[in-house]
C-alpha positions as CSV (number, residue, x, y, z in Angstrom):
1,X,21.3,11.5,-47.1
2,X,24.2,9.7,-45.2
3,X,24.1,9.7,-41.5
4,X,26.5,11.6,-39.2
5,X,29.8,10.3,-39.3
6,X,31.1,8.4,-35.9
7,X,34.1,10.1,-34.5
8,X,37.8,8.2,-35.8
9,X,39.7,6.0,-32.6
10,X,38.4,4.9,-28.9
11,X,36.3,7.1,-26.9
12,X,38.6,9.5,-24.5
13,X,39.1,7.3,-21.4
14,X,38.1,8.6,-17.6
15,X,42.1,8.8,-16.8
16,X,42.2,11.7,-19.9
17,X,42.2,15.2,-18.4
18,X,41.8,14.4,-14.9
19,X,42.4,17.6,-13.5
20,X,39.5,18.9,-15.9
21,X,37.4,16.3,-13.9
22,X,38.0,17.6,-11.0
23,X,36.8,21.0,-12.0
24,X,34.2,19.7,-13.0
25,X,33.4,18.0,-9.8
26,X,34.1,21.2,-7.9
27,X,31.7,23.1,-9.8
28,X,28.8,21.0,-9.2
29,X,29.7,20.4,-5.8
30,X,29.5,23.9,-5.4
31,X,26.5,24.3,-6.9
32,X,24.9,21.6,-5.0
33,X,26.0,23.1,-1.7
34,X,25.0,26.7,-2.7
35,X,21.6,25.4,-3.5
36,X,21.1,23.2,-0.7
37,X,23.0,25.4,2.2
38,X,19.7,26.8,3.6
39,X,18.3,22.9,4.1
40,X,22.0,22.0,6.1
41,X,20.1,21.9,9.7
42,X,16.8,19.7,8.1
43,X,16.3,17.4,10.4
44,X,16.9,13.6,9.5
45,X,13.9,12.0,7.7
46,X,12.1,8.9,7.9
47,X,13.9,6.1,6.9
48,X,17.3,8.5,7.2
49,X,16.2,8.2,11.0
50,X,14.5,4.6,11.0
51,X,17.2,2.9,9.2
52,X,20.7,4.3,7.9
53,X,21.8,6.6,10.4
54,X,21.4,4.5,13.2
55,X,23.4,1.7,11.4
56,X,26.3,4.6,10.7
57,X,26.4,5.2,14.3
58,X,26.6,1.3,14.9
59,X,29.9,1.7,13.0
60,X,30.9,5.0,14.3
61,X,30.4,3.4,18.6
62,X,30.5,0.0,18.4
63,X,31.9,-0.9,15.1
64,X,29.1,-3.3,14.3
65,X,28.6,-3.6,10.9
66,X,25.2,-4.8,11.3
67,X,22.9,-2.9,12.6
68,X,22.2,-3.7,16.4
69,X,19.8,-0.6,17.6
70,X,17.7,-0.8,14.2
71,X,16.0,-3.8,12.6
72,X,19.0,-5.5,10.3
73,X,18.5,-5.6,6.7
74,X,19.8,-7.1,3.2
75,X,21.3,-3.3,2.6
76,X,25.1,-3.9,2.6
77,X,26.8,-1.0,5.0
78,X,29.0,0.6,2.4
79,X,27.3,4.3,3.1
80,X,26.8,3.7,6.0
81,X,31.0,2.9,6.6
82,X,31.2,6.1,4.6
83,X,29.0,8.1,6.9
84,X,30.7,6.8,10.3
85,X,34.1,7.6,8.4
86,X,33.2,10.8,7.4
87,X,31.8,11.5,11.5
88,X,34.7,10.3,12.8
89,X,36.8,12.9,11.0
90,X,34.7,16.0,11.0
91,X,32.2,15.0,14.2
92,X,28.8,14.0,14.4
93,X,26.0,16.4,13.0
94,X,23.7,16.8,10.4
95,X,25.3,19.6,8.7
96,X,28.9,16.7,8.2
97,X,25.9,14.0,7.1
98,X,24.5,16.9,4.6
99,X,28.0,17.4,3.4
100,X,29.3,14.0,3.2
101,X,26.1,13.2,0.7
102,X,26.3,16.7,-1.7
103,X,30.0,15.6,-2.4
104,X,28.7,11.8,-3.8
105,X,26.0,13.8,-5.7
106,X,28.4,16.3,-7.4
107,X,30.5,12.6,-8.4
108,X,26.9,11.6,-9.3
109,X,26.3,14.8,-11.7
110,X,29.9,14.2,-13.2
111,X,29.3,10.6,-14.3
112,X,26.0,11.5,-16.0
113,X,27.9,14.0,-17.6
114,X,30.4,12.6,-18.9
115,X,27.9,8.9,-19.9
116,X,26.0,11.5,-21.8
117,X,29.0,12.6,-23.8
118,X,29.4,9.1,-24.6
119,X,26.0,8.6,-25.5
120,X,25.5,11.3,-27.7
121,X,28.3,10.8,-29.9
122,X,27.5,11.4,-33.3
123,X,24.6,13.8,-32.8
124,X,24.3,17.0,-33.7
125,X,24.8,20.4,-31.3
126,X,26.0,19.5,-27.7
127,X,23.0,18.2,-26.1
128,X,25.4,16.3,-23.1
129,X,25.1,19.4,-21.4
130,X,21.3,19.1,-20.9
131,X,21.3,16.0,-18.9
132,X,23.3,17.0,-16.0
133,X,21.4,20.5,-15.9
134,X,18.0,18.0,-15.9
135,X,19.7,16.2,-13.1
136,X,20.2,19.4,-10.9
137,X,16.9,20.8,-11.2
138,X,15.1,17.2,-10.8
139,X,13.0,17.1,-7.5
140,X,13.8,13.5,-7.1
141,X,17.7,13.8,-7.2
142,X,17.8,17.5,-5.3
143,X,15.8,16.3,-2.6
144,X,17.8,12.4,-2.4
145,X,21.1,14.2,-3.2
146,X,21.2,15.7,1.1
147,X,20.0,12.8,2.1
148,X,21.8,9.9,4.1
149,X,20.0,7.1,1.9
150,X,21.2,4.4,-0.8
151,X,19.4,5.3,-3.9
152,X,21.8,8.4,-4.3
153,X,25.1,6.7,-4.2
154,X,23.7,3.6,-6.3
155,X,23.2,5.6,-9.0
156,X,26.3,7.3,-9.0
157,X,27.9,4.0,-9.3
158,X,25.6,2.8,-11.8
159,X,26.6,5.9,-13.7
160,X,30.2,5.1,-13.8
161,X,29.7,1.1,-14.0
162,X,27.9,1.7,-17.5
163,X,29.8,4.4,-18.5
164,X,33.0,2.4,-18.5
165,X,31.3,-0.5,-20.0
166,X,30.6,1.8,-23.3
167,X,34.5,2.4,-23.1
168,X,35.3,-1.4,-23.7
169,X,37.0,-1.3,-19.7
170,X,35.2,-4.1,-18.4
171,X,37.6,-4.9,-15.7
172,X,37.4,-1.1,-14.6
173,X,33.3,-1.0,-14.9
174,X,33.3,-4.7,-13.1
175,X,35.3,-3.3,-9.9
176,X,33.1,-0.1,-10.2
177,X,30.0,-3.0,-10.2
178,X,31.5,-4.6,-7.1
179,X,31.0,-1.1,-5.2
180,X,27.3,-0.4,-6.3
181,X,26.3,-4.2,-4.9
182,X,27.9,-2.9,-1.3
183,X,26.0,0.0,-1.9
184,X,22.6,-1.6,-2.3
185,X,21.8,-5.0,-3.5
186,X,19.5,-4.5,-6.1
187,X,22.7,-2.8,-7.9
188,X,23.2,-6.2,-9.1
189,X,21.0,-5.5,-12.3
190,X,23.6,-3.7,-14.1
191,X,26.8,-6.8,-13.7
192,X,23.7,-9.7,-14.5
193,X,23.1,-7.0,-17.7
194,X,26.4,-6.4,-18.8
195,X,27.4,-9.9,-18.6
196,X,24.5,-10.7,-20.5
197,X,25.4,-8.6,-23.6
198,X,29.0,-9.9,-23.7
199,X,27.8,-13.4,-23.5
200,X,25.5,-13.0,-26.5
201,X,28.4,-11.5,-28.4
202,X,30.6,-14.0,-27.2
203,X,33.0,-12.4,-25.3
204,X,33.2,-14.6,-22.7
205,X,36.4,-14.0,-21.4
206,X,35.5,-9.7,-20.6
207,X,31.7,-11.3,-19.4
208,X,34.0,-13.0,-16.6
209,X,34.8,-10.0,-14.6
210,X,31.3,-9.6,-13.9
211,X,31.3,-12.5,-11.7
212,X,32.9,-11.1,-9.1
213,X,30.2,-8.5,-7.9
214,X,27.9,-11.7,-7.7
215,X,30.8,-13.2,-5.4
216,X,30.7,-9.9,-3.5
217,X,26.9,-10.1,-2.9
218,X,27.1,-13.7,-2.3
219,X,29.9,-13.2,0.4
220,X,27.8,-10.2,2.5
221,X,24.6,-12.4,2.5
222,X,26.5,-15.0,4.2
223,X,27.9,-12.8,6.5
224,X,24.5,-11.6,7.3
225,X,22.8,-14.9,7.7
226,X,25.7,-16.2,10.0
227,X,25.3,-13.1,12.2
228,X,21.1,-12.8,11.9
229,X,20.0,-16.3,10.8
230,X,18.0,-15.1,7.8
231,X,19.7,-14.5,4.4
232,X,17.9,-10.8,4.3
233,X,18.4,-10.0,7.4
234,X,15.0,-10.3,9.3
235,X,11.9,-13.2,8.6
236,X,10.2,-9.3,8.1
237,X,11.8,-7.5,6.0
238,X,12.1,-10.9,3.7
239,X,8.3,-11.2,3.8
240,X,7.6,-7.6,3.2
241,X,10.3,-7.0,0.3
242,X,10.5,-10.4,-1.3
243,X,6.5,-12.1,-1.1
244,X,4.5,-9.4,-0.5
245,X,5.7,-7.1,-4.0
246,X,4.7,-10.7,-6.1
247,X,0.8,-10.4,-5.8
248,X,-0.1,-9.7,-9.5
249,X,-2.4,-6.4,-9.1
250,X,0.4,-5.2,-6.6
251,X,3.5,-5.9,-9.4
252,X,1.6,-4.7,-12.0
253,X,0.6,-1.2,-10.4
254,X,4.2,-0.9,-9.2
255,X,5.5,-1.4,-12.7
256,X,2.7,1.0,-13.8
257,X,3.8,3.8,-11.5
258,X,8.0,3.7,-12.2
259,X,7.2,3.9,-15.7
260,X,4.6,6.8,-14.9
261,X,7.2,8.8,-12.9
262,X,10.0,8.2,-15.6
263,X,8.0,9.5,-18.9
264,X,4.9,11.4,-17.3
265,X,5.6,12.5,-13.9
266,X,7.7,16.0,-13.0
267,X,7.1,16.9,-16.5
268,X,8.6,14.1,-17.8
269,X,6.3,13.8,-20.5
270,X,7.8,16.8,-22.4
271,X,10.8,14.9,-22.8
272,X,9.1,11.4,-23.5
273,X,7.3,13.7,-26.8
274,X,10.7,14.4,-28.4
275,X,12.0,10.8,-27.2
276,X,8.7,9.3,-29.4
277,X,9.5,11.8,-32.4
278,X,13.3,10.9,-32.2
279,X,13.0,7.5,-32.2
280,X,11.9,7.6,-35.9
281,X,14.2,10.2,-37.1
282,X,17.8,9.6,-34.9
283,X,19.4,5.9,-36.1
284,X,21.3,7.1,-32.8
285,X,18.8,5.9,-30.0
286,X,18.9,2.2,-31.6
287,X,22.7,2.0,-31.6
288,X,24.3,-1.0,-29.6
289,X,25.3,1.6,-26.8
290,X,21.6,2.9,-26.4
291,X,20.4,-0.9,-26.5
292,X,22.6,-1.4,-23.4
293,X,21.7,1.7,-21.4
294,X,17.2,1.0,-22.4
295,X,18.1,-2.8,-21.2
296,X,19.5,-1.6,-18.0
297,X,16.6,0.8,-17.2
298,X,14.2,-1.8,-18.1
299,X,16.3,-4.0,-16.0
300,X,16.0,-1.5,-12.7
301,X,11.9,-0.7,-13.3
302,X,11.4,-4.7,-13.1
303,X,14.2,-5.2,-10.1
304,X,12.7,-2.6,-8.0
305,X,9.2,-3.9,-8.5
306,X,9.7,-7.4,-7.9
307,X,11.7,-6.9,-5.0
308,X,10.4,-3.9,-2.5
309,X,7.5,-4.0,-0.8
310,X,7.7,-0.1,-0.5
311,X,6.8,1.7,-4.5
312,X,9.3,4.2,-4.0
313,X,10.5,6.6,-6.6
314,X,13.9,6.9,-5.2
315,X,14.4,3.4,-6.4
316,X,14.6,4.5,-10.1
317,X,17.8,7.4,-8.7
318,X,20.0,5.3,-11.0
319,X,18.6,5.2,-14.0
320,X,17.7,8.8,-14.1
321,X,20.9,9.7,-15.7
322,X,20.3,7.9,-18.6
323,X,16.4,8.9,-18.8
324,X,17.6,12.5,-18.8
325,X,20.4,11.8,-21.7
326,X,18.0,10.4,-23.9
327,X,15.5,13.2,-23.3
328,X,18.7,15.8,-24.1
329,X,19.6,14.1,-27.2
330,X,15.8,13.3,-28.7
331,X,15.4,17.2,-28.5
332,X,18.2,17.7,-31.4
333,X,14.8,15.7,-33.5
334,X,13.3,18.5,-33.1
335,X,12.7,22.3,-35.1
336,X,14.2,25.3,-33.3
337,X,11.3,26.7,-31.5
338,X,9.4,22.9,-31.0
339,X,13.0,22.7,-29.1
340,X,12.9,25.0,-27.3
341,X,9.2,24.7,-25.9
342,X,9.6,21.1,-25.5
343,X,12.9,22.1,-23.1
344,X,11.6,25.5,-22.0
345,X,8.5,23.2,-20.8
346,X,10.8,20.3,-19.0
347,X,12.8,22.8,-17.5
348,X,10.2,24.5,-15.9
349,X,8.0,21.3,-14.5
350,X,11.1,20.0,-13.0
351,X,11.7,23.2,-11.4
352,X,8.0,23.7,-10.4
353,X,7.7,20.2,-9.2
354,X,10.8,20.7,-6.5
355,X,7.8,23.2,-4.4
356,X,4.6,22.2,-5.8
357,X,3.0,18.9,-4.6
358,X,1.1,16.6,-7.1
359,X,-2.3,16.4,-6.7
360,X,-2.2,12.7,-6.1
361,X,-0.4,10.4,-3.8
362,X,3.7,10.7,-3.3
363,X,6.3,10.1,-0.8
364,X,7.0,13.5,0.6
365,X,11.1,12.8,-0.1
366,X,10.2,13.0,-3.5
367,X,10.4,16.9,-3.5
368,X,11.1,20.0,-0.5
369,X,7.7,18.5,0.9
370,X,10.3,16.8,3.2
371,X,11.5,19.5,4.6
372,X,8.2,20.9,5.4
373,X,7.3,17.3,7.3
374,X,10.9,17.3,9.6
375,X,9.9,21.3,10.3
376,X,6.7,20.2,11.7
377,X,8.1,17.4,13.3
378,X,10.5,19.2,15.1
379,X,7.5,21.8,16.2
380,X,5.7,18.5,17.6
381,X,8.4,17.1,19.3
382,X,9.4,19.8,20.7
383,X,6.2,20.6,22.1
384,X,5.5,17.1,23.5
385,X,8.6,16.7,25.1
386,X,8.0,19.1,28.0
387,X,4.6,17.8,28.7
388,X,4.7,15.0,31.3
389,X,3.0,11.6,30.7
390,X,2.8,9.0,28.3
391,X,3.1,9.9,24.5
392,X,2.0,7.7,21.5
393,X,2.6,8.8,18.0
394,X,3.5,6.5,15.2
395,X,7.4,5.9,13.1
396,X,8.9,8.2,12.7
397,X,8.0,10.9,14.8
398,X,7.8,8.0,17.4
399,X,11.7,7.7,16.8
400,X,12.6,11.5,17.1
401,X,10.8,11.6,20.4
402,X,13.3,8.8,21.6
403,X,16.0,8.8,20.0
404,X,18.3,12.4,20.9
405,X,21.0,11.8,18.7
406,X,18.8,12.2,15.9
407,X,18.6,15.9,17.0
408,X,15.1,16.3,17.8
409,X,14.8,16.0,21.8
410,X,17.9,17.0,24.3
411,X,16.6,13.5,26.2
412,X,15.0,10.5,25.1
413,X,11.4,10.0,25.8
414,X,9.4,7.0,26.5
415,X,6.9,6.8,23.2
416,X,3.8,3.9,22.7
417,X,4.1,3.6,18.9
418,X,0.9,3.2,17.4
419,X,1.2,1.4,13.9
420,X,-1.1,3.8,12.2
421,X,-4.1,6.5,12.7
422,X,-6.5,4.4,11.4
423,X,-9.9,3.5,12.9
424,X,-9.0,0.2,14.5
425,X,-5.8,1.0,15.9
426,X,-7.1,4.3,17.7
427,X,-10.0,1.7,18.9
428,X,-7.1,-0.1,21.1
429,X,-6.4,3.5,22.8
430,X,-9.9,4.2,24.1
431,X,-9.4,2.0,27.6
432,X,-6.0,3.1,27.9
433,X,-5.5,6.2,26.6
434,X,-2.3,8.5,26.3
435,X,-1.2,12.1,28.1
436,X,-0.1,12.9,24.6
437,X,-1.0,12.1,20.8
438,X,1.1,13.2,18.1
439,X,-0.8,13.2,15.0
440,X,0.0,14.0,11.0
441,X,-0.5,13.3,7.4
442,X,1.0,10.1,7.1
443,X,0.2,10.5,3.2
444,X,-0.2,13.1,0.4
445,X,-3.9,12.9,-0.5
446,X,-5.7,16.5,-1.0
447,X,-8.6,15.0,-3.5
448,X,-9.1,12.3,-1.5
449,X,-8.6,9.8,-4.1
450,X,-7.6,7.1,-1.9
451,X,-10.8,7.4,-0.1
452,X,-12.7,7.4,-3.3
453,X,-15.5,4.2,-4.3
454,X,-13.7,2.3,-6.5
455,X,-9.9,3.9,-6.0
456,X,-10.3,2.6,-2.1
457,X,-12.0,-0.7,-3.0
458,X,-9.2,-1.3,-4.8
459,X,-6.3,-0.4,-2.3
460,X,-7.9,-2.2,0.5
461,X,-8.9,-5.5,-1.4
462,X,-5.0,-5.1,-2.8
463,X,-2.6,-3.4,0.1
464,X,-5.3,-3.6,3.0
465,X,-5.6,0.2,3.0
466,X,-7.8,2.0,5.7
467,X,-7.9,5.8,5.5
468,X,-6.3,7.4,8.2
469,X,-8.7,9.3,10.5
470,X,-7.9,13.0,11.1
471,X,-7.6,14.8,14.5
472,X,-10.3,15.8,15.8
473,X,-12.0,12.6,14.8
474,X,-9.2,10.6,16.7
475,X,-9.8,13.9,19.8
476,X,-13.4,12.8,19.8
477,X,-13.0,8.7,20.1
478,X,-10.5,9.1,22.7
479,X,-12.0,12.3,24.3
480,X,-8.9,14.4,23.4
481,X,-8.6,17.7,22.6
482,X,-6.1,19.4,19.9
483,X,-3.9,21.8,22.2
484,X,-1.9,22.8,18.9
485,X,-2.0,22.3,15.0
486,X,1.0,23.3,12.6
487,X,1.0,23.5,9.1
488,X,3.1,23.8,6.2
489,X,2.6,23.5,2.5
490,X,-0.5,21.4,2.9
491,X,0.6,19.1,5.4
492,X,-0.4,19.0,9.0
493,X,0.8,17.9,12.4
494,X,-1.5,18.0,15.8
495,X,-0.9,17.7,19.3
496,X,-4.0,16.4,21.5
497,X,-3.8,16.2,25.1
498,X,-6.0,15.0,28.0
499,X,-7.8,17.0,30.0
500,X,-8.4,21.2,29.4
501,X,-6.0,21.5,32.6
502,X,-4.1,25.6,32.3
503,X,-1.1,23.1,33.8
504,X,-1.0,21.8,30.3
505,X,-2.0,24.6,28.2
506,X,1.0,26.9,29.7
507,X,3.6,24.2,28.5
508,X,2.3,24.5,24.9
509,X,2.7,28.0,25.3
């Protein structure tokens, strides 16, 4: 039995039907901002607060491109230029920042799109439309896609950059490449990949254009160590991202837990099961396009592992789109009603995952758990704020406390950060201890498997891991007493105060 037959002439180009594209765009973008209206006010999160937008409003003030009132980093300030652009127009506020980052995730759902089109020419049905509906409904993209962060926009990029590649427009997807380095500098996976399969088929002349994102990346660390002294920015974030990832245990568990989170995690398995059975039956998966797009996911897993200190999920944003295509197409492998368990199962777990935490370890941006953690920060701070005193607290409720453009406090409070909650850090508090201690899950751990024999001998003798200690055990070192607890979908934030005084009491009233 012959295979399907390929479709006659070139692939319809991305300058076909552009007013279809458009429609397109609006109709995610609407969706997106329909779904994500009620979350418009959250708060900015960790490293939104630690890191990017206090480099946007270095460009928005001062126009310094480098961060001056945050820690400078290798992260080029493309986003961040789009964020202080997009304030400058419209105003500063967290609804504009919200706004600013659906429409680059509706561009985002688009590209996937349309590279799953491409990708799944010659199969049968119309299993394109799968992906970007996979997309929508993942907890990793729906909870990055508000977010004023670089994952987001990288893969957007990536999206496009590949996608044009499979069209033959290497020029186009080179210029497209040059744009994903200035968005974040691992990005340069996908030009070193692309140039790598036109060298091997010779094609030396298209593998040329691919030098110039290289020139681009080159040309903004120089910029960076002329105005820093360091190539990544700070001796810091070099040791952290660049030496600390290369211990062997630590590489080999990061590698370990991106390829988890792409085939098992969130459900992910149900689509791994038809991408196993396909593989056998669908000649499609092993064509020349597909051998590109599996080289430049195995290309991102190993970039993000060897470089970043931090095993962050968001760091595999820009390969989902083509995770999610192959799980679309490898479902046409299967009988009617396997399909539509196998999808009826994905669908669900993706959905499910967006509100129900794991019952192991994760980042908290990885679903809504993120919302619930800048809701009880905001209860926190806004509690602490009108008690007099000294406060500690650790990053990044530390930052909210002291920094009021971030929305959190009307005036900026003077905070000791503390670099953790664990047992000898809280020791250095006992001869000089606060007026106020701001305490919460700084992890995700409800079986306690961190704290577990051989799970903890292992994270301490490999990452230096110390449980944190809770707060009434941290009340009782420093004689402290919790005033006020919130909680919301499992996680926890506590104020402790000194002293039983009614003076006190009446403020957390």
């Amino acid at each position: 039995m012959s295979g399907p037959k390929k479709p006659k002439g070139p692939p319809p180009r991305l300058g076909v039907r552009r007013q279809s594209y458009i429609i397109v765009w609006l109709v995610f973008a609407v969706f997106l901002i329909a779904a994500h209206g009620p979350l418009f006010e959250t708060p900015y999160y960790w490293d939104e607060a630690g890191q990017f937008v206090p480099a946007a409003l270095d460009i928005l003030h001062s126009n310094h491109w480098i961060p001056t009132s945050t820690l400078p980093n290798v992260h080029p300030p493309l986003v961040m230029g789009y964020l202080a652009a997009v304030w400058k127009v419209v105003g500063y506020s967290n609804i504009a920042t919200r706004l600013a980052m659906l429409a680059i995730a509706a561009f985002g759902v688009l590209f996937a799109f349309l590279l799953s089109i491409d990708l799944s020419r010659g199969s049968p049905g119309a299993p394109a439309i799968v992906s970007p509906v996979l997309l929508c409904i993942s907890p990793l993209f729906f909870a990055q896609a508000m977010l004023a962060q670089l994952d987001m926009p990288a893969m957007v990029a990536m999206a496009l950059a590949l996608l044009l590649f499979l069209q033959n427009r290497f020029r186009d997807s080179a210029i497209t490449c040059i744009v994903l380095v200035l968005i974040k500098e691992t990005g340069i996976v996908a030009p070193l990949i692309f140039a790598g399969w036109l060298v091997a088929e010779k094609r030396y002349r298209d593998a040329a254009w691919f030098a110039m994102p290289f020139i681009t990346l080159l040309g903004w660390l120089v910029v960076l160590k002329t105005s820093t002294g360091h190539w990544l920015g700070s001796s810091s974030f070099t040791d952290y991202n660049v030496f600390y990832p290369l211990h062997p245990a630590r590489l080999s568990f990061a590698i370990l837990r991106r390829l988890y989170y792409l085939f098992v995690g969130s459900g992910h398995i149900f689509g791994t099961v038809a991408l196993l059975v396909a593989w056998r039956k669908m000649p499609l998966l092993k064509s020349r396009s597909w051998q590109i797009a599996g080289s430049l996911v195995a290309a991102q897993v190993l970039m993000v592992s060897v470089l970043g200190g931090a095993v962050l999920e968001r760091y595999l944003l820009p390969v989902l789109p083509i995770v999610y295509a192959a799980f679309a197409i490898s479902l046409r492998a299967l009988g009617s009603t396997p399909r539509r368990l196998v999808l009826g199962g994905l669908l669900a777990s993706l959905i499910a995952a967006n509100f129900i935490n794991p019952i192991y370890p994760f980042p908290f941006e990885n679903n809504l758990a993120f919302v619930s953690f800048t809701q009880l920060e905001a209860e926190a701070t806004n509690a602490a704020y009108f008690i007099p005193g000294v406060i500690a607290t650790t990053f990044p409720v530390s930052d909210a406390l002291r920094k009021p453009e971030l929305g959190f406090v009307e005036k900026a409070r003077e905070v000791v950060e503390l670099k953790d909650f664990r047992a000898s850090t809280i020791a250095q508090l006992a001869t000089n201890r606060p007026d106020v201690l701001i305490v919460y899950n700084t992890e995700w751990d409800p079986l306690h498997i961190l704290s577990s024999g051989p799970v903890l001998w292992f994270m301490h003798a490999t990452y230096g891991y110390e449980p944190q200690l809770g707060a009434e055990r941290i009340g009782e070192i420093l004689s402290m007493r919790v005033a006020r607890s919130w909680e919301s979908r499992g996680l926890k934030m506590s104020l402790l105060v000194r002293g039983k005084g009614r003076e006190t009491l009446s403020l957390l009233r």
